[in-house]
C-alpha positions as CSV (number, residue, x, y, z in Angstrom):
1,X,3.8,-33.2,30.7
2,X,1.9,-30.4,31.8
3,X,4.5,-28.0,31.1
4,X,5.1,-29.4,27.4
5,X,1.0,-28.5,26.8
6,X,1.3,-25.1,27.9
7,X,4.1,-24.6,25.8
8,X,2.8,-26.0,22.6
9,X,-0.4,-23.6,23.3
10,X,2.1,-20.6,23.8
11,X,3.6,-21.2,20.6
12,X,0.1,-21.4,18.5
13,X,-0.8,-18.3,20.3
14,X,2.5,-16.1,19.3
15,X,2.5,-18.0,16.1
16,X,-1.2,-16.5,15.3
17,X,-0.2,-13.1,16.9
18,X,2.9,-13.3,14.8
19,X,0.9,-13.7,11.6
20,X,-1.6,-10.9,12.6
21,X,1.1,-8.7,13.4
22,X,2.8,-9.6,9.6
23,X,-0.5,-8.2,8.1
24,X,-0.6,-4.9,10.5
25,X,2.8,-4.3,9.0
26,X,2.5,-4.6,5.8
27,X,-1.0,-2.2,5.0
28,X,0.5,0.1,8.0
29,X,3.8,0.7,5.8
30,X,1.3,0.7,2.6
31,X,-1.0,3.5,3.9
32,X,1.8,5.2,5.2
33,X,3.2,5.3,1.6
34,X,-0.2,5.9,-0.1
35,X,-2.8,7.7,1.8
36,X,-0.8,9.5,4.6
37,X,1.3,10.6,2.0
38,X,0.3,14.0,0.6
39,X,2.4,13.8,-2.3
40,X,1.3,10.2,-2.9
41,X,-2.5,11.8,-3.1
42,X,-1.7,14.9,-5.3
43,X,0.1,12.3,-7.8
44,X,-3.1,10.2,-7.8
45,X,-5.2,13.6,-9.2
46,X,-2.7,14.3,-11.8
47,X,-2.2,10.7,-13.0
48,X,-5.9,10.5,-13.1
49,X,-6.6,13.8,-15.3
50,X,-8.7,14.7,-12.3
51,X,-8.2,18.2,-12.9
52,X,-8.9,18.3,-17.1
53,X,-12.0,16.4,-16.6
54,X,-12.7,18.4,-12.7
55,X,-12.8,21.1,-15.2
56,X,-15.6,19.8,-17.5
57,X,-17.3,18.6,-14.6
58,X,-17.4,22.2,-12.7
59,X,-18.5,24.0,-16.5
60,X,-21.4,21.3,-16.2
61,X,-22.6,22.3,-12.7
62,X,-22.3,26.2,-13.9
63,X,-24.7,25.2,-16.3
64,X,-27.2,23.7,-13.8
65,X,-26.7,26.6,-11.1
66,X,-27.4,29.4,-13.8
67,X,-30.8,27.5,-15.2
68,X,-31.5,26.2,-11.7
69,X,-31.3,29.9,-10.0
70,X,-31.1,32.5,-12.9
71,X,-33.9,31.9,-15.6
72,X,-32.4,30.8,-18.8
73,X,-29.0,30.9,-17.9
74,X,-25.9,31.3,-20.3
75,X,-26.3,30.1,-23.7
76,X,-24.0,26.6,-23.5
77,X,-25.3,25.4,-26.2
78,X,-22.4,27.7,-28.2
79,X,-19.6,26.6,-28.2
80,X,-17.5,29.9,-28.0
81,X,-19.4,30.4,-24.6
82,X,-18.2,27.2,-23.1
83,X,-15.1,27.7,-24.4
84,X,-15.1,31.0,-22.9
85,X,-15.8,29.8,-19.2
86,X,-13.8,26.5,-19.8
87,X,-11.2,28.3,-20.2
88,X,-11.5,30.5,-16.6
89,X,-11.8,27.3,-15.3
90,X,-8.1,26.2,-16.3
91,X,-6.7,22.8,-15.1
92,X,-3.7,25.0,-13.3
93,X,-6.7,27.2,-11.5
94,X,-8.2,23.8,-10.3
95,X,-5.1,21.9,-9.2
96,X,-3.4,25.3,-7.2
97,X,-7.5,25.2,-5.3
98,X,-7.5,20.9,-5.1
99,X,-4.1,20.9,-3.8
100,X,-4.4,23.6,-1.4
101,X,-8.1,21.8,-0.2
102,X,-5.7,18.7,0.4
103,X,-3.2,20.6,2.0
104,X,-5.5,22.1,4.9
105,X,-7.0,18.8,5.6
106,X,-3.4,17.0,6.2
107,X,-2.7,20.3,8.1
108,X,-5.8,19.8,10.4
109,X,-5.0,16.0,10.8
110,X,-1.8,16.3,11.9
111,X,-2.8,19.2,14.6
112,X,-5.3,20.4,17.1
113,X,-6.6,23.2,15.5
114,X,-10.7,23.1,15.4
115,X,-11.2,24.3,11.8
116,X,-9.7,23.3,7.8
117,X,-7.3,26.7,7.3
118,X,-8.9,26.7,3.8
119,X,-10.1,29.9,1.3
120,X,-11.3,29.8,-1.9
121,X,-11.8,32.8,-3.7
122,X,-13.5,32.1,-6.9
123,X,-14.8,35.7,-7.6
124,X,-11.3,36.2,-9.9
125,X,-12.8,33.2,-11.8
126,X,-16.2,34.8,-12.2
127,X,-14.7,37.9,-13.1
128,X,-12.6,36.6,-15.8
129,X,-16.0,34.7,-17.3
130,X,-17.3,38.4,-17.7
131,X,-14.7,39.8,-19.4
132,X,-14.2,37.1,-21.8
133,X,-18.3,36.9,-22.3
134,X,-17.9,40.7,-23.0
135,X,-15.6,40.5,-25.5
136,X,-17.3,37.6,-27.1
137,X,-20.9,39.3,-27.1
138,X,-19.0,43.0,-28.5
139,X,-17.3,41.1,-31.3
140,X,-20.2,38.7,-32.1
141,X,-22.8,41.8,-32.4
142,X,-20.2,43.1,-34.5
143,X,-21.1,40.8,-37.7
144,X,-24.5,40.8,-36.8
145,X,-27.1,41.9,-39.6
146,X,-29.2,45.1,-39.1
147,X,-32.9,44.7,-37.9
148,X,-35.6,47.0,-37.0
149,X,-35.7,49.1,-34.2
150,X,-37.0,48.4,-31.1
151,X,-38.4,50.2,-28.5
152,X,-36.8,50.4,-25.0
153,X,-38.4,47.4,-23.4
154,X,-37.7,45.2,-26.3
155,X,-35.4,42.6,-24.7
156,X,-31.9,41.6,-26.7
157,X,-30.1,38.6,-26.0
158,X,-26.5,40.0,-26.0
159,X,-25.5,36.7,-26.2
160,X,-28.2,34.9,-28.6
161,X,-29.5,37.2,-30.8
162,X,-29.4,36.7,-34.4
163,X,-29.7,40.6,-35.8
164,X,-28.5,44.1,-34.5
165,X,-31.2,46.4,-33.9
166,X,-31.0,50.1,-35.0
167,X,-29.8,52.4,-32.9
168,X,-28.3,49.9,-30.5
169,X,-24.1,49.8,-31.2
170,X,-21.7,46.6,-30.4
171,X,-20.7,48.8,-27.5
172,X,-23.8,48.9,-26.0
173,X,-24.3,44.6,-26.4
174,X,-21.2,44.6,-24.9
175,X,-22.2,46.5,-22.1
176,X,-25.3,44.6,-22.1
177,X,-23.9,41.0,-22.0
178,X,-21.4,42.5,-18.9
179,X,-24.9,42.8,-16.9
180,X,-26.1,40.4,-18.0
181,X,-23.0,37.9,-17.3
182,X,-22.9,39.2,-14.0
183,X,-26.1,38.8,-12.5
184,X,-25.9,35.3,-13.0
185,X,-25.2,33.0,-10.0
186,X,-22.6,31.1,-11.5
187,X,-21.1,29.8,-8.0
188,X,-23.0,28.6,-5.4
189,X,-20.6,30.3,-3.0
190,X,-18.4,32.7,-4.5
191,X,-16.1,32.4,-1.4
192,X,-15.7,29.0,0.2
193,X,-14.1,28.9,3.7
194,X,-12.7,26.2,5.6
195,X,-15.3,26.7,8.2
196,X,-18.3,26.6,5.4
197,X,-17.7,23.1,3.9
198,X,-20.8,21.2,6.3
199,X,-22.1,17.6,6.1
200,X,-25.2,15.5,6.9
201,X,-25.0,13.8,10.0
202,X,-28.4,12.5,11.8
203,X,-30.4,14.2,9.9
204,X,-28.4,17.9,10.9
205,X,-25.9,19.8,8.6
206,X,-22.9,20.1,10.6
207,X,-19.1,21.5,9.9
208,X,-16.9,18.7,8.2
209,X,-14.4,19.1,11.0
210,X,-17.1,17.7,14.0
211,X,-18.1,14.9,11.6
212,X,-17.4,11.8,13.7
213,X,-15.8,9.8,11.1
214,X,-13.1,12.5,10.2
215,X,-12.6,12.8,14.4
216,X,-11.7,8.9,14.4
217,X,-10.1,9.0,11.1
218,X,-7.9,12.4,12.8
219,X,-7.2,9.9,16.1
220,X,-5.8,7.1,13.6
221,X,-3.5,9.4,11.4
222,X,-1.9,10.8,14.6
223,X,-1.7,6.9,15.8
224,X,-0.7,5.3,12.4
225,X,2.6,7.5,12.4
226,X,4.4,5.3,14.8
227,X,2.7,1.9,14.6
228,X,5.1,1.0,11.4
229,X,7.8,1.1,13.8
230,X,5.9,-0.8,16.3
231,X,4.6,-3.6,14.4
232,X,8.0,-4.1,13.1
233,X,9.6,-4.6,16.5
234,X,6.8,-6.9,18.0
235,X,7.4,-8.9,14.5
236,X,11.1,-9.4,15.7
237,X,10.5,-9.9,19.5
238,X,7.6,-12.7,18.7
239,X,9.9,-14.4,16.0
240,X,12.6,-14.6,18.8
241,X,10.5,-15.8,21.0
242,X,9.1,-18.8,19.4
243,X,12.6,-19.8,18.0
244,X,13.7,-20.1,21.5
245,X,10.2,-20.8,23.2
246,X,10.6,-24.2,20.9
247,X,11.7,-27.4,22.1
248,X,14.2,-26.9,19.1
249,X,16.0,-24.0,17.9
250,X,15.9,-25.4,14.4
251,X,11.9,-26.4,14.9
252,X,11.3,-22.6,16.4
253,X,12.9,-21.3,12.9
254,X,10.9,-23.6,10.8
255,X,7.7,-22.3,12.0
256,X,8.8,-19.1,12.0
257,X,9.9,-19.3,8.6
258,X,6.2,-21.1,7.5
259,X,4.3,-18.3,9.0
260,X,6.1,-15.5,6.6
261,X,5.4,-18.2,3.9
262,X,2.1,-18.4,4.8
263,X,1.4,-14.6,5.1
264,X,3.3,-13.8,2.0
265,X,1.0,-16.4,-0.1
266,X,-1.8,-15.2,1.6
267,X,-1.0,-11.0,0.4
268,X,-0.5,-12.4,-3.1
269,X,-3.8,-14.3,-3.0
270,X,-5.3,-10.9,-1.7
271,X,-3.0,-8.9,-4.9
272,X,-4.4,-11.2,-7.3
273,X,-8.0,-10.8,-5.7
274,X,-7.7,-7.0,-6.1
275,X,-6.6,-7.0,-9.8
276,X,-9.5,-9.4,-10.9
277,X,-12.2,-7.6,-9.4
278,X,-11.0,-4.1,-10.1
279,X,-11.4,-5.6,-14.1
280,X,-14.2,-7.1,-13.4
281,X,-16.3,-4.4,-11.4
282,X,-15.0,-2.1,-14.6
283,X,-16.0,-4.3,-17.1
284,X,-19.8,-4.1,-15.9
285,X,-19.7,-0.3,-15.2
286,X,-18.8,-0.1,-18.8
287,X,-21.5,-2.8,-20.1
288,X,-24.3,-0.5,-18.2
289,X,-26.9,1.2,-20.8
290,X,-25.3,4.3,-22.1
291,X,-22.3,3.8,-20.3
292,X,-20.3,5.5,-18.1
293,X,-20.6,9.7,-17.4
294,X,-18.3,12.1,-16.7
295,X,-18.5,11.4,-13.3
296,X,-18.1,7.7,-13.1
297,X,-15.3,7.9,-15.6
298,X,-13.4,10.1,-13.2
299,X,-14.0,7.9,-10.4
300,X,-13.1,5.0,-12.3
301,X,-9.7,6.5,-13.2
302,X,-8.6,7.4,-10.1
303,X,-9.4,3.9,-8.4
304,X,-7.1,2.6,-11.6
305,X,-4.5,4.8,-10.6
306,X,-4.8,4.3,-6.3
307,X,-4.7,0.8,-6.9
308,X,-2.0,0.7,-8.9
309,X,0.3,2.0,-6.2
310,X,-1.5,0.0,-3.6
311,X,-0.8,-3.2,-5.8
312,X,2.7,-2.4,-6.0
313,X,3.5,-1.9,-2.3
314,X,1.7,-4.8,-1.6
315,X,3.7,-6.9,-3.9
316,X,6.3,-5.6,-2.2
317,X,5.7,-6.7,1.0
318,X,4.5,-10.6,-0.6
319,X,7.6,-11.2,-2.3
320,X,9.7,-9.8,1.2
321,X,7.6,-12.2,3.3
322,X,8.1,-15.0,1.1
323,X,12.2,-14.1,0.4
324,X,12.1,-13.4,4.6
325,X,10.6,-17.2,5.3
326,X,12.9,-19.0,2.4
327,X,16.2,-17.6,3.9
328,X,15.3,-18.5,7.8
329,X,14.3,-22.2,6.5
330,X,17.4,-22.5,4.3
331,X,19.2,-21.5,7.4
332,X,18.0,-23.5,9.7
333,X,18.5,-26.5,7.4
334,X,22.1,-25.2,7.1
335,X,23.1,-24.7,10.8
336,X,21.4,-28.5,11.4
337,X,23.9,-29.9,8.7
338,X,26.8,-28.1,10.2
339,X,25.5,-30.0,13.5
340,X,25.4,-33.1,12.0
341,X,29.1,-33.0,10.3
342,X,30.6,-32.2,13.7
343,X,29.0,-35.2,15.3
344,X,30.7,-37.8,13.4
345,X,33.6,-38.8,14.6
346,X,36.9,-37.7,12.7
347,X,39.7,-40.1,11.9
348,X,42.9,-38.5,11.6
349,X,45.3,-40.1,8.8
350,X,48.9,-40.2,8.9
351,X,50.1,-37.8,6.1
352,X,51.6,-39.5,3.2
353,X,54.8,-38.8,2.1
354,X,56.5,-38.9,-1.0
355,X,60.1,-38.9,0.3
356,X,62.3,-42.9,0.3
357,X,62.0,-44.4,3.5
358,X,65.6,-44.3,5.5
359,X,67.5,-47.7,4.7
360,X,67.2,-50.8,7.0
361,X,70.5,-51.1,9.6
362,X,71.5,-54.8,8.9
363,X,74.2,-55.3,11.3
364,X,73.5,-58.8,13.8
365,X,72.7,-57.6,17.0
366,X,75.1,-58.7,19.9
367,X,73.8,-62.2,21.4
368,X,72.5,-61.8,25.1
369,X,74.4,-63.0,28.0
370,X,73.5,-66.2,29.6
371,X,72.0,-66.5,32.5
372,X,71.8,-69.7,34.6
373,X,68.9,-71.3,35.4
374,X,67.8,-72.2,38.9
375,X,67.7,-76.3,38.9
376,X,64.4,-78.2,38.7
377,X,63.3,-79.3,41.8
378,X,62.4,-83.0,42.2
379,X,58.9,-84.0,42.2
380,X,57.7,-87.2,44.9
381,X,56.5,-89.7,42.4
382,X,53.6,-91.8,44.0
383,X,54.2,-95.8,44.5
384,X,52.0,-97.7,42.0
385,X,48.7,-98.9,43.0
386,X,48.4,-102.9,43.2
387,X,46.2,-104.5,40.8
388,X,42.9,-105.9,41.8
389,X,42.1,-109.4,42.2
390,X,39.8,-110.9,39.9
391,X,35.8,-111.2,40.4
392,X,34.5,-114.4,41.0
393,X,31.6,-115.6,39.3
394,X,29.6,-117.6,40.7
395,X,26.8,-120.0,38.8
């Protein structure tokens, strides 16, 4: 009795590790094929436009850094000047720089070395701003109209102004709007290193590589690259172990066949969850007064495009759980069938024949000798009895 209890509470206990190990598996094998995978990540940029729009989004902050730190800044309100630094910042410039960003951090992840092996030179990109600004401001001047002439400390906007003054040649706004272009602080940092990228952590601005989050996430890359092929051994030795742990064979495959069942409805409940907030959750970001900037459209994009492929491996893994728990069922209902035939008894006919029966022999068969009896003995017959007088009566 006692023995049957703590077997019944083995089998709930590997039948609940069982389904928890079914869930490590799957979103092991999905982040293996999603985030761990660089290639998965650099897709995830390109499906999402990240680097068109990471373009418009960097012209933006080059707008704010040259009013923020340099006075008036460039004149962005013409459009041959954004065009002019939209193109230095092309969508090839921005994905060779993301990509190699993503690189260095897989790099680090996967080694011991202490800092990102990352540089960013982004002085070819100012450079190339100059020269086409230069250009711009010589052939602008060009068709400008003639004004009076100014004095040496007159200032001229080789960029804005609306007249040449005499004396002063296209050349010489060219040379002007090169100054110009230049002293502005169009980068923060004109060389980003690996070593520069910091973050805020208790109040202190530390590197990104002794953040503590990226040290645990660093310990659970290394660990997550063998615990695919872990969980899916345990998931073997613990459905073994309650088919044979069982009283039954067939009962031990019939609960392990309910529990991938059950997890496989439960991942398609969680699918169905993701899809229907995701639309939801966009819905209302859209619905917000003015809608959605440049910014949240980017992040919204690239959440489409992540979950997508999240979606999918997870459908994956719900319809191989529920296909996994059919087939052991179906099985075990077919092995307890074939059980059941060979129980009965068999009853083995004679085989019929369609040949004619061989013809009856008719000849009398030869009459037996005789063989004498022994004679009767005689039997001692018994005298007869007298009869009985009569009763008298008496009156």
């Amino acid at each position: 009795m006692l023995m049957n209890v703590l077997r019944k509470m083995l089998l709930g206990f590997l039948g609940g590790l069982l389904g928890t190990v079914l869930i490590g598996f799957a979103w092991t094998n999905i982040s293996a094929s999603t985030i761990r995978n660089r290639q998965a990540v650099t897709g995830w940029l390109d499906r999402s436009n990240f680097y068109s729009q990471a373009a418009d989004i960097a012209l933006e902050n080059i707008e704010k850094t040259t009013v923020k730190d340099g006075g008036e800044g460039l004149p962005f309100s013409d459009p041959n000047v954004k065009a002019v630094v939209k193109n230095a910042l092309s969508s090839d410039f921005v994905k060779n720089s993301v990509d190699s960003f993503i690189g260095s951090i897989y790099q680090w992840l996967g080694s011991s070395d202490q800092d990102l092996m990352f540089k960013l030179d982004l002085n070819p990109i100012k450079t190339q701003i100059v020269d086409g600004l230069t250009a711009y401001a010589k052939t602008r001047s060009a068709g400008l109209p003639k004004c009076g002439a100014v004095d040496g400390n007159s200032p001229v906007d080789p960029l804005a102004a609306t007249c040449l003054p005499a004396g002063v040649s296209a050349d010489k706004v060219a040379s002007m709007a090169h100054d110009y272009v230049a002293g502005q602080k169009l980068f923060k940092t004109p060389v980003v290193l690996g070593s520069d990228i910091m973050v805020s952590q208790s109040g202190k601005k530390i590197p990104i590589t002794s953040d503590s989050k990226l040290v645990a996430a660093r310990k659970a890359y290394k660990l997550g690259g063998f615990l695919p092929i872990g969980l899916g051994i345990t998931t073997l030795l613990l459905s073994l172990a309650i088919i044979f742990l069982s009283k039954k064979r067939l009962q031990g495959m019939h609960r392990v066949g309910n529990i991938f069942l059950t997890i496989g409805f439960g991942l398609l409940i969680i699918y169905a969850g993701l899809r229907y907030f995701f639309n939801w959750g966009t819905k209302r970001l859209a619905s917000l007064p003015g809608g959605l900037d440049s910014h949240q459209k980017l992040g919204v994009d690239l959440v489409r495009v992540i979950l997508t492929d999240v979606e999918r491996y997870l459908l994956i893994f719900t319809v191989a759980y529920i296909v996994v728990g059919v087939i052991v069922k179906v099985v075990a209902v077919l092995i307890k069938r074939h059980h059941r035939h060979k129980d009965i008894p068999v009853v083995h006919e004679a085989p019929m024949s369609n040949n004619v029966p061989p013809a009856r022999d008719l000849t009398p068969a030869e009459p037996r000798p005789l063989v004498p009896s022994a004679p009767p003995v005689p039997q001692q017959q018994r005298p007869p009895r007298p009869p009985r007088p009569p009763r008298k009566i008496q009156l």
